[in-house]
LOKE-583530 format. One line per 2 residues: their letters; for each residue x, y, z of C-alpha. Coordinates in Angstrom, 3 decimals, decimal comma. Layout:
<nodes>
a = X Y Z | ...
</nodes>
This chain:
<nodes>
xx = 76,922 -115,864 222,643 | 78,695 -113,925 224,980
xx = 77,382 -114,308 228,254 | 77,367 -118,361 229,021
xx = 78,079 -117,476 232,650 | 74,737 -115,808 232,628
xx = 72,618 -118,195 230,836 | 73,621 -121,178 233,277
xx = 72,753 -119,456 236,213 | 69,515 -118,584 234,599
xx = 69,296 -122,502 233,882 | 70,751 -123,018 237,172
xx = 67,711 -120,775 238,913 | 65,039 -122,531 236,905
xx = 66,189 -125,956 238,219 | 65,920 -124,602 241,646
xx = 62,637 -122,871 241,247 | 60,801 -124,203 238,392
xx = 60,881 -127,987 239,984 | 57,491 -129,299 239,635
xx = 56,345 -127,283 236,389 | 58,392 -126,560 233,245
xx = 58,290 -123,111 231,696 | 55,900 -121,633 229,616
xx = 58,103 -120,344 226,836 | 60,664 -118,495 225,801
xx = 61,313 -115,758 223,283 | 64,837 -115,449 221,969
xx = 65,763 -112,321 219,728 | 68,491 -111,571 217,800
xx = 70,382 -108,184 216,738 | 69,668 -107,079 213,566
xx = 72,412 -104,766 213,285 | 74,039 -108,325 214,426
xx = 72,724 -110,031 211,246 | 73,470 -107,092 209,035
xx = 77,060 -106,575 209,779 | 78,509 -110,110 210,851
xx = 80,262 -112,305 208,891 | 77,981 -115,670 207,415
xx = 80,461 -117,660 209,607 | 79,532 -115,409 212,974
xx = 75,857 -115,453 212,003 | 76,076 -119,312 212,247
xx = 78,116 -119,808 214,966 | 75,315 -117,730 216,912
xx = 72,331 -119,695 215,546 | 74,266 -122,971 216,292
xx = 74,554 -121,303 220,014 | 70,854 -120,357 220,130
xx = 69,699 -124,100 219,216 | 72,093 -125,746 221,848
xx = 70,681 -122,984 224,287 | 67,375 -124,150 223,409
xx = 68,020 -127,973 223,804 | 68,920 -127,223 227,293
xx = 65,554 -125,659 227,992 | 64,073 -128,187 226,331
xx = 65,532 -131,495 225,403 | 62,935 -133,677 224,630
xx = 60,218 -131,494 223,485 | 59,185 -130,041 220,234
xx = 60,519 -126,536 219,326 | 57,721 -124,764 217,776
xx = 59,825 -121,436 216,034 | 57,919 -117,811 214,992
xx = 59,569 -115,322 213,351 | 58,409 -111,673 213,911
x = 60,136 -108,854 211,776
</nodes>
C-alpha cells in the first residue's frame, strides 16, 4: 500500500468527524491487473496491508467480506 500518509489522515478525519457514530462501511478494491502481474509474495504483502487497514477501522467488530468480480 502505497499511500499510508493518506490513509491516516483519512483515519485521522474520521476521528475528528465521525465522533459519536461509527461508519457505515467500507468497500476496499483491489487492481486486477495488480493481482495478475504481481509476484505471490507482493499479492500478500498487500492483503496483509488491507487486513491491518481494516483492523484500524474496525478493531473490535466483525468483518463481514463480499467479493464482487
Amino acid at each position: 500500500m502505497r499511500d499510508a500518509a493518506e490513509w491516516h489522515s483519512f483515519i485521522n478525519l474520521l476521528k475528528r468527524y465521525r465522533t459519536r457514530q461509527p461508519i457505515n462501511g467500507v468497500i476496499m478494491t483491489i487492481s486486477v491487473a495488480d493481482l495478475l502481474s504481481d509476484s505471490a509474495e507482493a499479492r500478500f504483502a498487500q492483503a496483509s496491508a488491507l487486513r491491518e487497514r481494516m483492523a484500524e477501522l474496525h478493531p473490535a467488530d466483525p468483518v463481514f467480506t463480499s467479493r464482487f468480480m
